[in-house]
N, CA, C and O atoms as a Maestro MAE file, in Angstrom:
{
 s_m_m2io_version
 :::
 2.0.0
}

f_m_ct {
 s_m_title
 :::
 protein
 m_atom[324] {
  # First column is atom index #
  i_m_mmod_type
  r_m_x_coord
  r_m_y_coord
  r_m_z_coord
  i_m_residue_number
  s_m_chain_name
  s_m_pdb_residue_name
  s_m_pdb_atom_name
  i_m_atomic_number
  :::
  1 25 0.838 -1.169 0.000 1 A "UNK " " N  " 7
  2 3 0.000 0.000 0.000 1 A "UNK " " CA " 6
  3 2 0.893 1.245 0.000 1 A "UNK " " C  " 6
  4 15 1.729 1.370 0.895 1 A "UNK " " O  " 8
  5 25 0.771 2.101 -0.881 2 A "UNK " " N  " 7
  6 3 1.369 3.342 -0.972 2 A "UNK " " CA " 6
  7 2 0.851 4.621 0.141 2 A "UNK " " C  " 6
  8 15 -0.327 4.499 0.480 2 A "UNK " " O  " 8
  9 25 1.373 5.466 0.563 3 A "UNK " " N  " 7
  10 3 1.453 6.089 1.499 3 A "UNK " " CA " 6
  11 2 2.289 7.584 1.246 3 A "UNK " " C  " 6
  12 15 3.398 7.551 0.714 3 A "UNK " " O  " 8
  13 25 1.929 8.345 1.492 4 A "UNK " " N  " 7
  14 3 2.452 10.277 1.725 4 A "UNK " " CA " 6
  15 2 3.212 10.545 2.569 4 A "UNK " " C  " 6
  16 15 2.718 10.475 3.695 4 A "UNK " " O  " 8
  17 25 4.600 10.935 2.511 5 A "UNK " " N  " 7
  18 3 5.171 11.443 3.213 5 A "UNK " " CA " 6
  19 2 6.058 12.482 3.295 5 A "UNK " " C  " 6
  20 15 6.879 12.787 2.429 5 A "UNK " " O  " 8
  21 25 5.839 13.150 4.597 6 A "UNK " " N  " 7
  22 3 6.653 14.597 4.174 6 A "UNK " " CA " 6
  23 2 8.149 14.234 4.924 6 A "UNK " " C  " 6
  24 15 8.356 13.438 5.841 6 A "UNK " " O  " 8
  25 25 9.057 15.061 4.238 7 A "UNK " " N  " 7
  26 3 10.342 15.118 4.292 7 A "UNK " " CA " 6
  27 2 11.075 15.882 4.606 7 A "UNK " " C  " 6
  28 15 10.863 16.850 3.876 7 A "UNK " " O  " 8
  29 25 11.972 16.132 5.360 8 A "UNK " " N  " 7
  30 3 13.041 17.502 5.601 8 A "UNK " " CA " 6
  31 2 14.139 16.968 5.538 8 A "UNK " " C  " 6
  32 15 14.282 15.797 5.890 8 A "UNK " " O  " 8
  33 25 15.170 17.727 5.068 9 A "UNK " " N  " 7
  34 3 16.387 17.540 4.450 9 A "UNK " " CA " 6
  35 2 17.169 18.740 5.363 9 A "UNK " " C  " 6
  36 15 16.681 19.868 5.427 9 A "UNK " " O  " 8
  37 25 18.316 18.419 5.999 10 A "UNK " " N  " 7
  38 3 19.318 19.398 6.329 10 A "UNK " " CA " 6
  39 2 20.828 19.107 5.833 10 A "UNK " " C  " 6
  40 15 21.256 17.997 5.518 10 A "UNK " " O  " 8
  41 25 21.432 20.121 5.826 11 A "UNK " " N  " 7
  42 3 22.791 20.120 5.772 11 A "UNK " " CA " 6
  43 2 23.291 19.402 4.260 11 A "UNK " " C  " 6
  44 15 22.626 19.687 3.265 11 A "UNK " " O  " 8
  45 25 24.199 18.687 4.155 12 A "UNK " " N  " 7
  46 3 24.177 17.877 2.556 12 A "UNK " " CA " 6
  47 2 23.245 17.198 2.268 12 A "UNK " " C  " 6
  48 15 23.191 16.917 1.071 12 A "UNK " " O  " 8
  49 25 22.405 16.777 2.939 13 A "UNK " " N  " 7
  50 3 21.151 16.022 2.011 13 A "UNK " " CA " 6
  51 2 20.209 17.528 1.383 13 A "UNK " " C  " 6
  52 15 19.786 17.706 0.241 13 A "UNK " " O  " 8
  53 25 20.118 18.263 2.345 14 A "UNK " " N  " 7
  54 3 19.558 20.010 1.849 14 A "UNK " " CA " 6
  55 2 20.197 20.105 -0.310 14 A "UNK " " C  " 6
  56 15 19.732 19.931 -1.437 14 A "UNK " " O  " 8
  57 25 21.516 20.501 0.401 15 A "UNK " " N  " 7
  58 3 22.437 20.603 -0.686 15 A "UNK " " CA " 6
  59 2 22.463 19.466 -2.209 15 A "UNK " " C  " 6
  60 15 22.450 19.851 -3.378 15 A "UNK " " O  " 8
  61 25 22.497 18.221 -1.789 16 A "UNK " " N  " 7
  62 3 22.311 17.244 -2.830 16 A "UNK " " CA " 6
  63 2 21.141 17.182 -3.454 16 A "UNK " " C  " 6
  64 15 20.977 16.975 -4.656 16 A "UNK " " O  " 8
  65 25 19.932 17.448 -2.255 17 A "UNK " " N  " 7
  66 3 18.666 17.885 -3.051 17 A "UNK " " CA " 6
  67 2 18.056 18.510 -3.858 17 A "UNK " " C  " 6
  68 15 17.238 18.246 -4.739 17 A "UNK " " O  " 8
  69 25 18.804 19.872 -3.258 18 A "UNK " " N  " 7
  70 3 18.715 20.948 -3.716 18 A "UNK " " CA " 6
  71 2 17.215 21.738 -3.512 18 A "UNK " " C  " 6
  72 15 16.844 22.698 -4.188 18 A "UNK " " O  " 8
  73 25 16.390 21.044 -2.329 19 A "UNK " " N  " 7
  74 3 15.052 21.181 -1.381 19 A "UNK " " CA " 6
  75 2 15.770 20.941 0.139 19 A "UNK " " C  " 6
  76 15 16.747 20.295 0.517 19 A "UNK " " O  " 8
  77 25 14.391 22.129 1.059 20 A "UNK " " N  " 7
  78 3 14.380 21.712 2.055 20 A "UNK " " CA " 6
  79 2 13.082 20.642 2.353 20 A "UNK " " C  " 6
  80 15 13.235 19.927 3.343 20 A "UNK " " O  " 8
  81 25 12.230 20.528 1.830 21 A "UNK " " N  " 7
  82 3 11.277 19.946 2.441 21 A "UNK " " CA " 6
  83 2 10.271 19.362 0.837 21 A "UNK " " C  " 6
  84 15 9.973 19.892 -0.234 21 A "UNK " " O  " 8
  85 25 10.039 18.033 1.477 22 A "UNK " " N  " 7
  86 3 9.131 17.665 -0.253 22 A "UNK " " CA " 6
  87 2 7.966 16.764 0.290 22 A "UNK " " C  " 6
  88 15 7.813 16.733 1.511 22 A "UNK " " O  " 8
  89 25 7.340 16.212 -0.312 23 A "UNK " " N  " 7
  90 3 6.224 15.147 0.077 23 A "UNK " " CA " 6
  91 2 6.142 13.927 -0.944 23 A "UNK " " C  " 6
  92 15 5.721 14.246 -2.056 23 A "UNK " " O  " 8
  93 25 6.353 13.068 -0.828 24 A "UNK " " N  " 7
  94 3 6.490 12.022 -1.683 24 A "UNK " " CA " 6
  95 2 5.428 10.972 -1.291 24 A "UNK " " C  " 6
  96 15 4.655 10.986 -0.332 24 A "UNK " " O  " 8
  97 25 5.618 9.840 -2.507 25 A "UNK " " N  " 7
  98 3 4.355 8.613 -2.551 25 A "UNK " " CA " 6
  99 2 5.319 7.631 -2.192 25 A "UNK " " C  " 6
  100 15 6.327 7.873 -2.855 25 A "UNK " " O  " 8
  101 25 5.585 6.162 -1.112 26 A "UNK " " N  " 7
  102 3 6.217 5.644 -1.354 26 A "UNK " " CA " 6
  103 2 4.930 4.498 -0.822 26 A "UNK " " C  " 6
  104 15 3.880 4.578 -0.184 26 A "UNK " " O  " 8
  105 25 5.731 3.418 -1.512 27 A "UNK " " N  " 7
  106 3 5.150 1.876 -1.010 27 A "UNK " " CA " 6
  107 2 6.041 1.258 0.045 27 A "UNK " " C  " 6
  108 15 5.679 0.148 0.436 27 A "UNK " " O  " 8
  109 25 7.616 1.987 0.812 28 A "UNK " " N  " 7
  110 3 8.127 1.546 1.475 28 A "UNK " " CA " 6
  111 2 7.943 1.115 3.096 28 A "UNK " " C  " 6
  112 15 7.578 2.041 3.821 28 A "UNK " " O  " 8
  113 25 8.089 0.224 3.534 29 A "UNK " " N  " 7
  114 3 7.671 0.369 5.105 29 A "UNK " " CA " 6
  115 2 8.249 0.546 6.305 29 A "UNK " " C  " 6
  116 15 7.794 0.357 7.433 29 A "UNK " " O  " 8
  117 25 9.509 1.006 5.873 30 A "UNK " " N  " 7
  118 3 10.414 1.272 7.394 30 A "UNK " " CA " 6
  119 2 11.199 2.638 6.855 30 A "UNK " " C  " 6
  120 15 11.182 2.869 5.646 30 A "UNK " " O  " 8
  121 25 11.700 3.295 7.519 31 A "UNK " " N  " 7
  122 3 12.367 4.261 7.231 31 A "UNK " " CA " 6
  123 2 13.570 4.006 6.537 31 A "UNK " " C  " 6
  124 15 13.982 4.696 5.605 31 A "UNK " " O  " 8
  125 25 14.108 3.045 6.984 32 A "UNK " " N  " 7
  126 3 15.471 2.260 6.265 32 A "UNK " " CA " 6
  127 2 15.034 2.165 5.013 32 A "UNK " " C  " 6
  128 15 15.785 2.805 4.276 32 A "UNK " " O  " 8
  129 25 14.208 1.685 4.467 33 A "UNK " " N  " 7
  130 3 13.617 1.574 2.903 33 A "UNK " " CA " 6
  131 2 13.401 2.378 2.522 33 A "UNK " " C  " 6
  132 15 13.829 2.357 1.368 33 A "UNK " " O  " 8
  133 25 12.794 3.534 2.790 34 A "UNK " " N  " 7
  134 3 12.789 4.870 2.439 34 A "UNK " " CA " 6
  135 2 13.589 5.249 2.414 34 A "UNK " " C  " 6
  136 15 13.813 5.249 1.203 34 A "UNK " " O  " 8
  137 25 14.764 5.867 3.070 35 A "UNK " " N  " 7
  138 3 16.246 6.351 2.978 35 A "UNK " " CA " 6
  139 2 16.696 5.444 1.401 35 A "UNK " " C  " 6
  140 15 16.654 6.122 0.375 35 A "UNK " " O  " 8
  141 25 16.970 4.448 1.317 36 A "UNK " " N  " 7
  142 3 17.402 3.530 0.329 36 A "UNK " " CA " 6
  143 2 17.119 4.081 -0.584 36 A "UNK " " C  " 6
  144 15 17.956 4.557 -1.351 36 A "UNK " " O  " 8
  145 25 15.204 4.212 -0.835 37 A "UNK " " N  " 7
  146 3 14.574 4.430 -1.684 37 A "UNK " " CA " 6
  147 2 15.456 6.107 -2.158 37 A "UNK " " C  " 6
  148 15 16.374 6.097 -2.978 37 A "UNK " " O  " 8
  149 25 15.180 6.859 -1.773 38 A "UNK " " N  " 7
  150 3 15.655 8.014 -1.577 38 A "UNK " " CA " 6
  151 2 17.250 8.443 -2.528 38 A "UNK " " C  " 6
  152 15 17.666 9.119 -3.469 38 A "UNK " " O  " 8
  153 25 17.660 7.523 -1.508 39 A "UNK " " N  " 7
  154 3 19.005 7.345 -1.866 39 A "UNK " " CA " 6
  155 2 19.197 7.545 -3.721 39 A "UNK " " C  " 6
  156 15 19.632 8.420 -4.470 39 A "UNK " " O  " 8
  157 25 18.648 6.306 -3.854 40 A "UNK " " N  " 7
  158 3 18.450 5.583 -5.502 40 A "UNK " " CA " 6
  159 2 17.923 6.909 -6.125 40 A "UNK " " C  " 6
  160 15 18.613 7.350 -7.044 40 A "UNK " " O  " 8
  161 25 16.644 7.725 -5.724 41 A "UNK " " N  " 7
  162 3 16.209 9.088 -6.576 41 A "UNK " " CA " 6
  163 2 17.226 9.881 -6.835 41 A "UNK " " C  " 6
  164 15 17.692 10.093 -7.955 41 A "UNK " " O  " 8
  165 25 17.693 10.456 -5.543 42 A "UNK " " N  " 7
  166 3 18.210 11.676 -5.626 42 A "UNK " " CA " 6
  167 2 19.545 11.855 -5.322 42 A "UNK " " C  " 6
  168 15 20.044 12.912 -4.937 42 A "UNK " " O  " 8
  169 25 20.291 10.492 -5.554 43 A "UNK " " N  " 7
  170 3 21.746 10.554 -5.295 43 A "UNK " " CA " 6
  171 2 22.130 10.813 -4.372 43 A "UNK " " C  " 6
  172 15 23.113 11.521 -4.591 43 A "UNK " " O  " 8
  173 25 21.927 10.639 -2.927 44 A "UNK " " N  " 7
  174 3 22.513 10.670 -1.906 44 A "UNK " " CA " 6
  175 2 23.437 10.125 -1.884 44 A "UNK " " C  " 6
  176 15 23.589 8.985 -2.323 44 A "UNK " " O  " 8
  177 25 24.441 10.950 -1.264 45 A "UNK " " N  " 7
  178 3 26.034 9.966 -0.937 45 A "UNK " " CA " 6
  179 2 25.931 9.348 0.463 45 A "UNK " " C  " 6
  180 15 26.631 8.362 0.695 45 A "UNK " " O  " 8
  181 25 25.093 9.853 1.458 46 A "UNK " " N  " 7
  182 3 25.685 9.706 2.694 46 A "UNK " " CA " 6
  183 2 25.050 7.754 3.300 46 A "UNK " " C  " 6
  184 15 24.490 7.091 2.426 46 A "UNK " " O  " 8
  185 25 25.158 7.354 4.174 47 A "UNK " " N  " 7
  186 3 24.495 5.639 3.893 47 A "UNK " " CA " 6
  187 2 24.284 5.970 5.424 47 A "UNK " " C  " 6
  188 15 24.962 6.558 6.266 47 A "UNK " " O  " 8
  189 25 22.904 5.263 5.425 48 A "UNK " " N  " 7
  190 3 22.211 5.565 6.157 48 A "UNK " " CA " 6
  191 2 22.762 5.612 7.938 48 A "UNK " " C  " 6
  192 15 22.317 6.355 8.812 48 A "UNK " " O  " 8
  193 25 23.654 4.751 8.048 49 A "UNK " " N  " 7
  194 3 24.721 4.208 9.024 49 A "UNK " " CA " 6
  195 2 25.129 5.958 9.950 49 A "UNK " " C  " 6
  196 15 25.456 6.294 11.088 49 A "UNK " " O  " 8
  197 25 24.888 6.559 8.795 50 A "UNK " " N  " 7
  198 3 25.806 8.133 9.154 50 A "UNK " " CA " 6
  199 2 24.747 9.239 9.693 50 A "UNK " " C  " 6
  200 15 25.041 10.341 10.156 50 A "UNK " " O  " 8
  201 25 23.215 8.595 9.495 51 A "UNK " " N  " 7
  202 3 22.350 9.695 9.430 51 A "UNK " " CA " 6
  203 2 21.917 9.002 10.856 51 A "UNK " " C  " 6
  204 15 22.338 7.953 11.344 51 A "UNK " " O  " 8
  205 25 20.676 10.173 11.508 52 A "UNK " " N  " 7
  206 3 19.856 10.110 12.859 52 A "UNK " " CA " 6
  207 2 18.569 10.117 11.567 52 A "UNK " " C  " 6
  208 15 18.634 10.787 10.536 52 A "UNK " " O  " 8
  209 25 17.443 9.195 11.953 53 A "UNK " " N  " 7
  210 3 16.341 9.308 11.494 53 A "UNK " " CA " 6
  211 2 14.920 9.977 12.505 53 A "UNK " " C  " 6
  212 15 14.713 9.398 13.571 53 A "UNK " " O  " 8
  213 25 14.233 10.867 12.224 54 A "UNK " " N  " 7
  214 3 13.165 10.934 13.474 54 A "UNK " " CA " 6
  215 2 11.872 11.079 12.166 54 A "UNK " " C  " 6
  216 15 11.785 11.579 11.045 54 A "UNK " " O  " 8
  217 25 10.911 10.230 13.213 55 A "UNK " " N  " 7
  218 3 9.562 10.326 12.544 55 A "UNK " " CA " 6
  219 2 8.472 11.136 13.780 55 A "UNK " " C  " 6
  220 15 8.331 10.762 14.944 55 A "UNK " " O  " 8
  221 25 7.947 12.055 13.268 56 A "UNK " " N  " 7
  222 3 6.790 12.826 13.716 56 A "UNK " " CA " 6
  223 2 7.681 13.903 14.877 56 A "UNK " " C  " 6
  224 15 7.072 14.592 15.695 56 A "UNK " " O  " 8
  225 25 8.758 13.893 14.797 57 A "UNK " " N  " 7
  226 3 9.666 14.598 16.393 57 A "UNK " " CA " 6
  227 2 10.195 13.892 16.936 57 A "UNK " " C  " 6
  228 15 11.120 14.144 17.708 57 A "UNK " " O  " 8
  229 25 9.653 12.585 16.624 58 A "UNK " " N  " 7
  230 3 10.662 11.637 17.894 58 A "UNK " " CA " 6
  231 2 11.963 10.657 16.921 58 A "UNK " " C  " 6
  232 15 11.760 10.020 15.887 58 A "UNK " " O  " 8
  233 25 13.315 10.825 17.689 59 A "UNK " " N  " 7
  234 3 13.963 9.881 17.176 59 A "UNK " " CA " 6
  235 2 13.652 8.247 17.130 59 A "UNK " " C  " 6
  236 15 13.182 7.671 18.111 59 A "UNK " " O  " 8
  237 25 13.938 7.618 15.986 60 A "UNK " " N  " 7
  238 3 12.986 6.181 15.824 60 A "UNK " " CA " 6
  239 2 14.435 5.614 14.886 60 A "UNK " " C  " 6
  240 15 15.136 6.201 14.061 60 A "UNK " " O  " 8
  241 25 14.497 3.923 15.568 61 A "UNK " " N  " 7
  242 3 15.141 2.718 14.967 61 A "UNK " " CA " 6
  243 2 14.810 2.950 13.508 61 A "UNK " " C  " 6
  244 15 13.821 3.504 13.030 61 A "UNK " " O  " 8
  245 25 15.729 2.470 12.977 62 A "UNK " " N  " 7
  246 3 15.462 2.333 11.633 62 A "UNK " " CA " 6
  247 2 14.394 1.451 10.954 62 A "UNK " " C  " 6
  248 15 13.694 1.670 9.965 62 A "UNK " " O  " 8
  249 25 14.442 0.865 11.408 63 A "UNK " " N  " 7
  250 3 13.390 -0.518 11.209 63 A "UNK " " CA " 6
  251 2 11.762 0.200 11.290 63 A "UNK " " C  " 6
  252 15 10.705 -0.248 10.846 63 A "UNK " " O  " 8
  253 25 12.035 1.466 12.029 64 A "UNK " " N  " 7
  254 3 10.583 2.028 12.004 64 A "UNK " " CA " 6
  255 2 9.326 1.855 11.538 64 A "UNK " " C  " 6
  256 15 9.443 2.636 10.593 64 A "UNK " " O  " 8
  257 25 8.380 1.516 11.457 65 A "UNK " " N  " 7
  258 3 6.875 1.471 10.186 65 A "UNK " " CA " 6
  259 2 6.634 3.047 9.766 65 A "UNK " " C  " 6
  260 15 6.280 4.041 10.400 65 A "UNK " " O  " 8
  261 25 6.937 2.840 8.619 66 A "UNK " " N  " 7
  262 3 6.249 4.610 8.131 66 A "UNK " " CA " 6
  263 2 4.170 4.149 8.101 66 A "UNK " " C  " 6
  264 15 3.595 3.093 7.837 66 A "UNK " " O  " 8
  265 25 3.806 5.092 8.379 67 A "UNK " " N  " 7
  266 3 2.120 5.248 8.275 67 A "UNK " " CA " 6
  267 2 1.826 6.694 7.344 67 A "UNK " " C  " 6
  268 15 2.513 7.715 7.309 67 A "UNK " " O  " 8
  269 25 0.577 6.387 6.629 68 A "UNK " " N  " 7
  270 3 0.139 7.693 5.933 68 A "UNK " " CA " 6
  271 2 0.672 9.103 7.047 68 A "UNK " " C  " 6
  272 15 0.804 9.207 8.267 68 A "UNK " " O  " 8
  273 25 0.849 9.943 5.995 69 A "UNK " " N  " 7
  274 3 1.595 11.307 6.864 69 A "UNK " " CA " 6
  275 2 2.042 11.700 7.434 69 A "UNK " " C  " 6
  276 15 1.880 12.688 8.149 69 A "UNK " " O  " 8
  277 25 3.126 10.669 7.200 70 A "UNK " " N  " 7
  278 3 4.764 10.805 8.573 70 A "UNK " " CA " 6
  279 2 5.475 11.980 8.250 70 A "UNK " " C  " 6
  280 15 5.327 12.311 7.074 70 A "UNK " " O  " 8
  281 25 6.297 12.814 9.016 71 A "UNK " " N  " 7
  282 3 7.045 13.346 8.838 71 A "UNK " " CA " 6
  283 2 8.235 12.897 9.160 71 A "UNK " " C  " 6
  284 15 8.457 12.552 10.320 71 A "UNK " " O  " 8
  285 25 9.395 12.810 7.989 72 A "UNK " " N  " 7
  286 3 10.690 12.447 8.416 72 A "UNK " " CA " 6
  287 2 11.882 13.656 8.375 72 A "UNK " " C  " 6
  288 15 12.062 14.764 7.870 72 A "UNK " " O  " 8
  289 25 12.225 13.170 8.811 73 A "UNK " " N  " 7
  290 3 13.896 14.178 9.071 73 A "UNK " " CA " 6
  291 2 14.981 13.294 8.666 73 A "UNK " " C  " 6
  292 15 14.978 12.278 9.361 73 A "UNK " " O  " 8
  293 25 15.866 13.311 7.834 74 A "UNK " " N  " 7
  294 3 17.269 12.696 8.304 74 A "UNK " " CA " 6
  295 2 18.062 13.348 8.716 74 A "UNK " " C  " 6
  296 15 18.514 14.110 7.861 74 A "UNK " " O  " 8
  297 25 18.592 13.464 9.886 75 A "UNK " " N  " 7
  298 3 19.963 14.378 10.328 75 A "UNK " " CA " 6
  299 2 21.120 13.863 10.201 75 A "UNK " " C  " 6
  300 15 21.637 12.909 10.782 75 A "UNK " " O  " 8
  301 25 21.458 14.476 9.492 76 A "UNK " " N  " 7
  302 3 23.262 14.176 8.853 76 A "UNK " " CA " 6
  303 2 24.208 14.689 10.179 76 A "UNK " " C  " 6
  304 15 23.626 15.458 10.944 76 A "UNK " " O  " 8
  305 25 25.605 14.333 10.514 77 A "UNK " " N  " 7
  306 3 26.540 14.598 11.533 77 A "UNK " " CA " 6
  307 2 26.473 16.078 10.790 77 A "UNK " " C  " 6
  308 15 26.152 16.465 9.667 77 A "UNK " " O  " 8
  309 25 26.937 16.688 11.988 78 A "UNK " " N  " 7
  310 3 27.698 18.359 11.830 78 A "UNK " " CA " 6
  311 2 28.187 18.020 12.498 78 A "UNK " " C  " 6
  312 15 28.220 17.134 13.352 78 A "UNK " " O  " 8
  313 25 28.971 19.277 11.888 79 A "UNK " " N  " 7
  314 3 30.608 19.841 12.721 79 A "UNK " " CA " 6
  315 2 29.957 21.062 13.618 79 A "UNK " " C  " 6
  316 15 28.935 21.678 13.312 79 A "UNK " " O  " 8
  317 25 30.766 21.281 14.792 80 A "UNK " " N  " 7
  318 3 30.680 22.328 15.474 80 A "UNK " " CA " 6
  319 2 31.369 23.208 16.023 80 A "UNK " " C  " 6
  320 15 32.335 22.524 16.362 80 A "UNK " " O  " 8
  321 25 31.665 24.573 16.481 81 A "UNK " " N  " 7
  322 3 32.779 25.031 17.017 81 A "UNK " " CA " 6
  323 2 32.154 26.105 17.772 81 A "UNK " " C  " 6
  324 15 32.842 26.850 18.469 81 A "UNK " " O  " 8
  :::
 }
 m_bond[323] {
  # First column is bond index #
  i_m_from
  i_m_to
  i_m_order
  :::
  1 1 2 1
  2 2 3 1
  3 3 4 2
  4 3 5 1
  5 5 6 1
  6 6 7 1
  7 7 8 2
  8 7 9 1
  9 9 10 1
  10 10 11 1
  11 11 12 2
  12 11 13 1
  13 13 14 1
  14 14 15 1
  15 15 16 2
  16 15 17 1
  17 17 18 1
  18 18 19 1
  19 19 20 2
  20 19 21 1
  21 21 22 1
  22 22 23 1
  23 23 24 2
  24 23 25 1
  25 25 26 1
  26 26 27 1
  27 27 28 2
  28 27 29 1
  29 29 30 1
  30 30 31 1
  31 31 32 2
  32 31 33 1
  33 33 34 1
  34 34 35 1
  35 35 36 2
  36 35 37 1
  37 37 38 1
  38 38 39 1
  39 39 40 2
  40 39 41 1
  41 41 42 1
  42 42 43 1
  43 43 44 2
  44 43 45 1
  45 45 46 1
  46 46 47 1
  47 47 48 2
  48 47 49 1
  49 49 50 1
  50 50 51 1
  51 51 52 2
  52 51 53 1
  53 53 54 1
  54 54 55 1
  55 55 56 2
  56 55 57 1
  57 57 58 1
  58 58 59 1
  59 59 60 2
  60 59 61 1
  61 61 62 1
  62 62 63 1
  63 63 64 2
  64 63 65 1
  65 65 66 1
  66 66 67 1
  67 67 68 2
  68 67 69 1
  69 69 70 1
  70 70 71 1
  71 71 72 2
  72 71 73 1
  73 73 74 1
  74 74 75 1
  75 75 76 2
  76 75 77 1
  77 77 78 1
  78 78 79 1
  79 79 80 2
  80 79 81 1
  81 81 82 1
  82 82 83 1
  83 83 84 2
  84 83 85 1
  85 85 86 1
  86 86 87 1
  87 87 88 2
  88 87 89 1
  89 89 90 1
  90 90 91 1
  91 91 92 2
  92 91 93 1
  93 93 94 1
  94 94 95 1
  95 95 96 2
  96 95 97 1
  97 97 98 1
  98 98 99 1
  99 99 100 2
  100 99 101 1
  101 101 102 1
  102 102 103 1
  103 103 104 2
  104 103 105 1
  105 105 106 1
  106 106 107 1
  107 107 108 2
  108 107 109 1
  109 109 110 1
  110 110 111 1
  111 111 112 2
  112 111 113 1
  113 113 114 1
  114 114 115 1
  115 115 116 2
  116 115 117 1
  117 117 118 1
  118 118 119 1
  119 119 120 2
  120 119 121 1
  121 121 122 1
  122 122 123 1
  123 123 124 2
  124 123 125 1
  125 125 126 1
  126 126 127 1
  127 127 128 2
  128 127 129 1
  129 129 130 1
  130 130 131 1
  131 131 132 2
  132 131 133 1
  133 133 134 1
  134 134 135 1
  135 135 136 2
  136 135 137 1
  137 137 138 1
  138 138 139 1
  139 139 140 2
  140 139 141 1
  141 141 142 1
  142 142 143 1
  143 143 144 2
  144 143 145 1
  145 145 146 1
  146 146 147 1
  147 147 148 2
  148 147 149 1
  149 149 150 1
  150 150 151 1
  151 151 152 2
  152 151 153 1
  153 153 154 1
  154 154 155 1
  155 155 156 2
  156 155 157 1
  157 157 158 1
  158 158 159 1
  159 159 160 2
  160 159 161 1
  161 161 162 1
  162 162 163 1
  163 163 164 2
  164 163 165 1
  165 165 166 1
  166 166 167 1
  167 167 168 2
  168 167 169 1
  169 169 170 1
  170 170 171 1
  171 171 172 2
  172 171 173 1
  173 173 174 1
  174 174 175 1
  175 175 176 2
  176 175 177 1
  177 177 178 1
  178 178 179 1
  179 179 180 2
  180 179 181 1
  181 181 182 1
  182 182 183 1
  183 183 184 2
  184 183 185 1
  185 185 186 1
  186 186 187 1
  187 187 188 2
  188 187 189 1
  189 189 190 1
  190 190 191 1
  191 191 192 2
  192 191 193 1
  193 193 194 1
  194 194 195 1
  195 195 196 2
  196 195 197 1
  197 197 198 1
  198 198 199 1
  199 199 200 2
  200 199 201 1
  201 201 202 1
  202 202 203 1
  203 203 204 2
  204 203 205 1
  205 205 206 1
  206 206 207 1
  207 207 208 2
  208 207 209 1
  209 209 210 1
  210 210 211 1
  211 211 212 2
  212 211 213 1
  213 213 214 1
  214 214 215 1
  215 215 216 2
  216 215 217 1
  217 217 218 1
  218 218 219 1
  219 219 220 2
  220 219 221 1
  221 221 222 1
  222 222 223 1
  223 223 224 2
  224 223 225 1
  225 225 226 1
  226 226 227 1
  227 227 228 2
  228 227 229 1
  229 229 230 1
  230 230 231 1
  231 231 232 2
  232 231 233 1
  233 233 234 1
  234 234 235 1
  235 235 236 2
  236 235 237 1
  237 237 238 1
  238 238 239 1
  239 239 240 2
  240 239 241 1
  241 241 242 1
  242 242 243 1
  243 243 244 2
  244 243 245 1
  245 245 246 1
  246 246 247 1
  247 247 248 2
  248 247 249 1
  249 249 250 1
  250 250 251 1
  251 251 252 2
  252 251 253 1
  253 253 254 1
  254 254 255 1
  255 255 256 2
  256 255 257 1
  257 257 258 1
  258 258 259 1
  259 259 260 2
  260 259 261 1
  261 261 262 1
  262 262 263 1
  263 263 264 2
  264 263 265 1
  265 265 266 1
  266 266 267 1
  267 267 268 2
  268 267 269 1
  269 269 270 1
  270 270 271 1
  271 271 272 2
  272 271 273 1
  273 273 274 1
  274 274 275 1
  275 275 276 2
  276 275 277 1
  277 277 278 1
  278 278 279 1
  279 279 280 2
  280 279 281 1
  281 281 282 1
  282 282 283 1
  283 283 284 2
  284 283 285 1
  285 285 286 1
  286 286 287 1
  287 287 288 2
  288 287 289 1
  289 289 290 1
  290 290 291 1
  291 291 292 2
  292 291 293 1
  293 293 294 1
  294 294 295 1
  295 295 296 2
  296 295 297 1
  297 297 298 1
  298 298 299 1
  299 299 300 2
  300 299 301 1
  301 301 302 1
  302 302 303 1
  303 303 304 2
  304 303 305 1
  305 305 306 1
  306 306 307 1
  307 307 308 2
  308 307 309 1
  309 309 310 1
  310 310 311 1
  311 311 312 2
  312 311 313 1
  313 313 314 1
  314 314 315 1
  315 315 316 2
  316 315 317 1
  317 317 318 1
  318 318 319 1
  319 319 320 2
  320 319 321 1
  321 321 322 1
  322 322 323 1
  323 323 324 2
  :::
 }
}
């Protein structure tokens, strides 16, 4: 079953995108599959290993279940000073 989901992008995934924020159709069911999925569209370099995933505000396992009208985040590492 296909499903809506909104997206935010920071830092190089922002940049590789070239969006902060999109809404997509996927048939995927964990966030890990989505990232993948993702990956494969829009050329992401980074693997998933490197990113923090959160669905709706809360940080969530990868293995997550996406449901109609999740909001995801991937947070990529920063640097800080």
């Amino acid at each position: 079953m296909t499903k809506t989901i909104h997206v935010q992008y920071f830092a190089i995934l922002r940049e590789q995108r070239g969006l902060a924020q999109e809404k997509l159709t996927t048939a995927t069911a964990t966030a890990a599959e989505f990232y993948d999925e993702l990956r494969g569209r829009h050329g992401f370099t980074l693997e998933a290993g490197r990113l923090r995933v959160a669905v709706n505000d809360e940080f969530v396992p990868w293995g997550a279940p996406l449901r109609e009208g999740d909001r995801l985040v991937f947070i990529p590492p920063v640097a800080g000073g």
